[in-house]
C-alpha positions in Angstrom: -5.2 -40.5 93.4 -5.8 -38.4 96.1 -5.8 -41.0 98.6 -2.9 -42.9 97.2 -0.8 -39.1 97.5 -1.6 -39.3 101.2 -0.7 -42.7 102.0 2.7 -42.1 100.5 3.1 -38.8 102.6 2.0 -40.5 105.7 4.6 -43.2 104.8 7.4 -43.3 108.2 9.8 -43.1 105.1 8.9 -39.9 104.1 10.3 -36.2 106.0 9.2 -33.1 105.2 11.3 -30.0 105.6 8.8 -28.9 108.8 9.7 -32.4 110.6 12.4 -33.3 112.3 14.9 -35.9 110.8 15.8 -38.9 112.7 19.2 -39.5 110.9 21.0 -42.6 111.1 24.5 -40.6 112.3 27.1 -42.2 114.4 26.2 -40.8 118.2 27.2 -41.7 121.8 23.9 -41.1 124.0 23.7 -38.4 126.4 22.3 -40.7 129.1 20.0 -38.6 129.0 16.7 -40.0 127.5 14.4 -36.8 127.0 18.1 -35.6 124.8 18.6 -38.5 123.0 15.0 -38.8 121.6 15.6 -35.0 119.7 19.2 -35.9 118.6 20.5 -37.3 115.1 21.3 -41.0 115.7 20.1 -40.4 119.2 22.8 -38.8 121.2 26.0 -36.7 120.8 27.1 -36.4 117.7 30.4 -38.3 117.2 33.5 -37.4 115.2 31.8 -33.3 115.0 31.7 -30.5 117.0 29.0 -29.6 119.8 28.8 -26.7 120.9 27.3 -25.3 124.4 26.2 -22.2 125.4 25.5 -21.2 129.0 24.6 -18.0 130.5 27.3 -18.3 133.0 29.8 -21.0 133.9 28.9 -23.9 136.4 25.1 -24.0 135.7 25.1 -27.3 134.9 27.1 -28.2 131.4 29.6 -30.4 132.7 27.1 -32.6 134.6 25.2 -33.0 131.2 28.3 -34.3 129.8 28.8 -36.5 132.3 26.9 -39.9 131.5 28.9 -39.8 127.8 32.2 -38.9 129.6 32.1 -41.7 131.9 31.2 -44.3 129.2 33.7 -43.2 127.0 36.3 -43.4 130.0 36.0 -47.2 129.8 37.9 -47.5 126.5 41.7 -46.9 126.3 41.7 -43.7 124.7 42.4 -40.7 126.2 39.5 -38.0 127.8 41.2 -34.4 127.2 39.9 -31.3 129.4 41.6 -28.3 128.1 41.2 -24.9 129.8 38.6 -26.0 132.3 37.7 -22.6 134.3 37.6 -24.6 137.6 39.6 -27.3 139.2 37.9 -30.7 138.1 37.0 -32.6 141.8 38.2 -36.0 141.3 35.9 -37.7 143.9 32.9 -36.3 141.6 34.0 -37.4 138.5 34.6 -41.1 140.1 30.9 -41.0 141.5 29.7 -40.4 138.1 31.7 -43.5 136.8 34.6 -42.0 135.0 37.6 -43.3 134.9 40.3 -40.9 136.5 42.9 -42.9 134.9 42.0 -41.9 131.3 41.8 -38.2 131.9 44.2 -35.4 131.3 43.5 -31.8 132.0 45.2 -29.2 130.0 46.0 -25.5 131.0 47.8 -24.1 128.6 49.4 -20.6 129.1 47.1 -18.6 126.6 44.3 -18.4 124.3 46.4 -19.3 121.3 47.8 -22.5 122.9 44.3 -23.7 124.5 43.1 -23.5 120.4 46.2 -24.8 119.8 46.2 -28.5 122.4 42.0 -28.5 121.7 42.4 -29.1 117.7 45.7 -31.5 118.4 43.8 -33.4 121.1 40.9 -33.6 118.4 42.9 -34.8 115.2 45.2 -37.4 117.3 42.7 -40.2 117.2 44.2 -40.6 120.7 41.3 -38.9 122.6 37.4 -40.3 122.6 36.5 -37.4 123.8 38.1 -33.5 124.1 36.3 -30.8 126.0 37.1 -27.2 125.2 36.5 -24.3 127.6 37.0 -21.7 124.5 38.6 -17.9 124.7 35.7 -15.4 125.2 36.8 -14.4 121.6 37.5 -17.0 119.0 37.1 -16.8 115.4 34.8 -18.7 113.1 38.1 -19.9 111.6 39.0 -21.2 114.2 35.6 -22.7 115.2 35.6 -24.6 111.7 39.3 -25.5 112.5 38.0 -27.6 115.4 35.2 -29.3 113.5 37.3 -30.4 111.1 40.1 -31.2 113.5 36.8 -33.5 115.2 35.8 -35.2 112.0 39.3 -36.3 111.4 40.5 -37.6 114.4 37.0 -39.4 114.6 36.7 -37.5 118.0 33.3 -36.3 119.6 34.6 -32.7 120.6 32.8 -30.5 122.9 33.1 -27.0 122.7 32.1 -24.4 125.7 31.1 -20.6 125.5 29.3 -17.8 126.9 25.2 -17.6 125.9 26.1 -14.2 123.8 27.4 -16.1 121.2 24.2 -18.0 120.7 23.2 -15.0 117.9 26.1 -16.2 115.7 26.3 -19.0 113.2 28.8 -21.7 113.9 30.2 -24.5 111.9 28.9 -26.7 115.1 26.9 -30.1 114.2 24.5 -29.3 117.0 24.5 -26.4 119.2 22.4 -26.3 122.8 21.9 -23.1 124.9 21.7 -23.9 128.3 19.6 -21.8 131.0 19.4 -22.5 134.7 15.7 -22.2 136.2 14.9 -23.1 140.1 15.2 -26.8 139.8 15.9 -27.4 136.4 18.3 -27.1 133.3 16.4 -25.5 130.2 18.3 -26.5 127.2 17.8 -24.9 123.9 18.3 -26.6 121.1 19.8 -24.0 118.4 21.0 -26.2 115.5 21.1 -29.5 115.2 21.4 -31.8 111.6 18.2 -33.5 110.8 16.1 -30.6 110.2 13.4 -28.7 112.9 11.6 -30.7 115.9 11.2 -30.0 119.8 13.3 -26.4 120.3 13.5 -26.4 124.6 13.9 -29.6 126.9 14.1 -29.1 130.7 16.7 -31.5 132.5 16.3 -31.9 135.9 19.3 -30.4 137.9 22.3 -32.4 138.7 25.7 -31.2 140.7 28.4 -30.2 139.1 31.5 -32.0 139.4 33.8 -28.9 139.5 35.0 -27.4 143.0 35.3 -23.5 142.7 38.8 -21.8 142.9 38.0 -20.6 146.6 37.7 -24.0 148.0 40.8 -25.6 146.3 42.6 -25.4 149.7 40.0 -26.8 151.8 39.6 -29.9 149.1 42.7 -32.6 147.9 42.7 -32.1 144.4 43.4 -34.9 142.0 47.1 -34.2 140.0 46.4 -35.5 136.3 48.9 -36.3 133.8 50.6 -33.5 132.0 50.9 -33.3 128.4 54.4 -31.4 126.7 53.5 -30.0 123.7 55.9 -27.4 121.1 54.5 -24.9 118.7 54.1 -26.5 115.4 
């Protein structure tokens, strides 16, 4: 009996609440293969929320979205940036394979608004992808407002904010914390669904396809589309 209660535990079938589930969700891989191997379904989660952390802006969390971005630029639906704290640079964003054509970057004139054009972006089922550069204060409401907005527009929506917020619960479907060390990109894996697993992975670095505000006279910026939009 023993041996038989053994051979059923050590069946690949089986998890146990200290292993980490290797879900069957609906995902768009990182591209980034170390990432994908600790993710649900193996990459981003689609149609849901992530949620990224960094200790400061420009360490790196737009170049780790870059791979999925660029794939997700080959379809006809629509890429959404809304309050991005930095000019995107167009010829980066063309290196890394995305499509300039299918982008649209959105600065909306306050906090209110930015929630505002990030949850329509995410329920339009016009956007494959919407990345959110939240208020430094935003409300958990709000925060499940966008995952909800995400699972029904069917939209992988990528929300950013500063590392102190990395104590709180979110609604998020997976949540990373991102921390720069001399060559690399420590990521912290905070919440994700499937249960427990590997907790840090270390990226190597990559640049960041955003040109700071001091240079944006020096550089030709790329005009995108502009979006109206009206209170509701």
């Amino acid at each position: 009996m023993l041996g038989l209660s053994k051979e059923i535990l050590d069946h690949p079938a089986i998890w146990r609440g200290s292993q980490y589930a290797k879900v069957a969700f609906a995902s768009i891989p990182t591209g980034h293969s170390v990432l994908d191997e600790q993710l649900p379904g193996g990459g981003w989660p689609r149609a849901a929320l992530t949620e990224i952390l960094a200790e400061r802006q420009g360490i790196g969390e737009f170049a780790l979205l870059m791979p999925a971005l660029a794939q997700l630029s080959k379809s006809r639906e629509w890429i959404a940036l809304v309050n991005p704290p930095y000019i995107p640079y167009a010829p980066a964003l063309a290196n890394a394979g995305v499509e300039l054509a299918r982008v649209i970057v959105l600065h909306p004139g306050n906090d209110q608004e930015s929630l505002w054009a990030a949850e329509r972006c995410l329920r339009s089922k016009a956007c494959s992808a919407v990345v959110f550069w939240a208020p430094t204060h935003i409300e958990h409401t709000s925060c499940r407002r966008l995952q909800w907005a995400a699972e029904a527009g069917q939209t992988w929506g990528v929300m950013c904010r500063e590392a102190y917020w990395a104590r709180h619960t979110s609604p998020a479907a997976l949540r990373l914390l991102l921390e720069k060390t001399p060559d690399q990109l420590k990521i912290h894996l905070l919440k994700r669904r499937g249960g427990s697993g590997v907790r840090e992975i270390f990226l190597d670095e990559a640049p960041v396809p955003f040109i700071t505000p001091s240079q944006t006279r020096a550089v030709p910026t790329w005009q995108p589309p502009r979006l109206r939009h009206r209170a509701a």
